[in-house]
C-alpha positions in Angstrom: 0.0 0.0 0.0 1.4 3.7 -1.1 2.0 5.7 2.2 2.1 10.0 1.9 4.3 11.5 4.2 3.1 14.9 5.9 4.6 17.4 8.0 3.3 17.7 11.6 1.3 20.7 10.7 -0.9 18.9 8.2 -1.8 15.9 10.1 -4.7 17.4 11.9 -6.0 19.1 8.8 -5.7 15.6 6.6 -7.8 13.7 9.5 -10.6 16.0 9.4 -10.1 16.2 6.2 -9.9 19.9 5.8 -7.1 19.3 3.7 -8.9 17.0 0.9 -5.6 15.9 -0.6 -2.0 16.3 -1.1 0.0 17.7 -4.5 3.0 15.5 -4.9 5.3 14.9 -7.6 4.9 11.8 -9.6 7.0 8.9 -8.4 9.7 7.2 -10.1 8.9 4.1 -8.5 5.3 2.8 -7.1 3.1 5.7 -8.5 -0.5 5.8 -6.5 -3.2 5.1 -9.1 -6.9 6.3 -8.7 -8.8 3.8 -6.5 -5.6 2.5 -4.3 -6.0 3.1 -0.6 -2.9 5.0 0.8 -1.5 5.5 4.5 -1.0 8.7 6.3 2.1 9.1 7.8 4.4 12.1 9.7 8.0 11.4 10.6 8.5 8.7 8.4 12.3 7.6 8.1 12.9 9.3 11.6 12.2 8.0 15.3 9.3 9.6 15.3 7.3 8.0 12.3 3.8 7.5 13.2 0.8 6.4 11.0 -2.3 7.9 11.7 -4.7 6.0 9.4 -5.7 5.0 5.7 -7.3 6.8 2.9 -9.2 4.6 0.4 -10.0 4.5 -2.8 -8.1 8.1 -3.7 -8.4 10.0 -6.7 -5.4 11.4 -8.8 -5.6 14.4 -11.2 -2.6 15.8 -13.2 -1.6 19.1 -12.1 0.1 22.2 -13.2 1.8 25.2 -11.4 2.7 28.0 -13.2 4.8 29.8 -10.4 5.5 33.3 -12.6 1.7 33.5 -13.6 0.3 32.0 -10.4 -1.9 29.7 -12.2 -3.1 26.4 -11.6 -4.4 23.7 -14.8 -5.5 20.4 -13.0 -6.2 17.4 -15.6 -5.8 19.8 -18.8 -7.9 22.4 -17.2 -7.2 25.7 -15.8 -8.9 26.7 -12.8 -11.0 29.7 -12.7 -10.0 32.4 -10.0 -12.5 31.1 -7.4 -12.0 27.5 -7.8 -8.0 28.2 -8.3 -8.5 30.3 -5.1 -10.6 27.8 -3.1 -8.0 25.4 -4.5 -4.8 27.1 -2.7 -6.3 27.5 0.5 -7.2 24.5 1.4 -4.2 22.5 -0.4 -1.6 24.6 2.3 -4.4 25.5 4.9 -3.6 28.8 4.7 -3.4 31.6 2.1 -3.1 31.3 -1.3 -0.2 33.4 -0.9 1.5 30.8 1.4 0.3 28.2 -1.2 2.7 30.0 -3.9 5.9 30.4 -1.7 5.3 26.8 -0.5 5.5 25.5 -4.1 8.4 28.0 -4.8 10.4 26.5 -2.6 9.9 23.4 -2.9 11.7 23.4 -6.8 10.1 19.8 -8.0 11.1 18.8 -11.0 8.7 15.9 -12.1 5.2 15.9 -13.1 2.7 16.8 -10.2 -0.2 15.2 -9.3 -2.7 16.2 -6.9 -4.2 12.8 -4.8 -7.7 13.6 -3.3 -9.6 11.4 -1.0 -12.3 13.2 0.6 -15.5 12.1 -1.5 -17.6 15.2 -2.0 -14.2 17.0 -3.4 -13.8 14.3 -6.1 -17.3 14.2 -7.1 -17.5 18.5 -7.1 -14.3 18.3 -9.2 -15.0 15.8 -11.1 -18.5 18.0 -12.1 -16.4 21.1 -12.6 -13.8 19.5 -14.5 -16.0 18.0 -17.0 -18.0 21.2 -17.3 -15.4 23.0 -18.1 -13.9 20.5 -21.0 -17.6 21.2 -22.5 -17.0 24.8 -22.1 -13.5 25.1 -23.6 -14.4 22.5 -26.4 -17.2 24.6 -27.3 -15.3 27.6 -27.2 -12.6 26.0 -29.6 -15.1 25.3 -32.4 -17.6 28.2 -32.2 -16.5 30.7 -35.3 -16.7 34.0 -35.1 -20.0 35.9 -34.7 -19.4 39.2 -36.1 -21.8 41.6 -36.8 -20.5 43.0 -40.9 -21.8 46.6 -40.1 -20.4 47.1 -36.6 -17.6 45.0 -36.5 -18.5 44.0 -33.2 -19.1 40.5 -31.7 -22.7 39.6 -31.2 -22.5 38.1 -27.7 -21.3 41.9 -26.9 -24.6 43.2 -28.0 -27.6 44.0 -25.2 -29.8 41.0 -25.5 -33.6 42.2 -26.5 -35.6 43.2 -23.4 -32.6 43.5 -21.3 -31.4 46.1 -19.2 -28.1 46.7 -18.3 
């Protein structure tokens, strides 16, 4: 079984599952696969290694950091600024500012993925995720509504009726 390794200062976050999962970098050996159960640890490789439980049947999502933009794409997708910022606050527990200068310094080099076990997470992403593949594929194929005598797109017009 895979086992995740936390700081001290997340453990009580993970159990009550405040923190709904964990960005990591993608293994080079023993990747955790959507639907594996893994086991929370802190201190491992010290004395002081101590497991605090299992997580079962996790999800994992692709993920992207853009450090210099301060954007976030998970599975393909990037997030909108309240998802993005609901995203960084509860990944570090803090601010999405800590979020950014946790990431900073942490310099990975491999792939990230981001490992989620708490159910109503997966199945809100999940929904938003797919959502928004509809949306982007939509907006990839939809040609360009011009209007010829004002040069101006329709969707920018006052719909009839409307007020703005």
């Amino acid at each position: 079984m895979p086992a995740l390794n936390f700081k001290k200062q997340f453990i009580p976050h993970v159990l009550s599952e405040d923190k709904p999962g964990t960005v990591r970098q993608v293994r080079l050996e023993g990747e955790i696969k959507t639907g594996q159960t893994v086991s929370i640890y802190s201190g491992m490789r010290t004395r002081q290694c101590k497991k605090y439980g299992t997580k079962e049947d996790v999800r994992v999502y692709p993920i992207a950091l853009d450090l210099k933009n301060r954007k976030v794409t998970l599975d393909g997708v990037e997030l909108v600024f309240i998802i993005q910022n609901w995203f960084t606050t509860i990944d570090i527990c803090g601010s999405e500012d800590d979020f950014w200068q946790f990431f900073t310094a942490q310099n990975y080099q491999r792939p990230l993925v981001w490992i989620v076990w708490h159910k109503e997470t997966i199945a809100m992403i999940d929904q938003y995720l797919h959502y928004m593949k509809i949306y982007n594929k939509l907006q990839e194929n939809r040609p360009a509504l011009f209007l010829k005598s004002e040069e101006k797109y329709v969707h920018d017009q006052p719909m009839m009726g409307m007020s703005y």
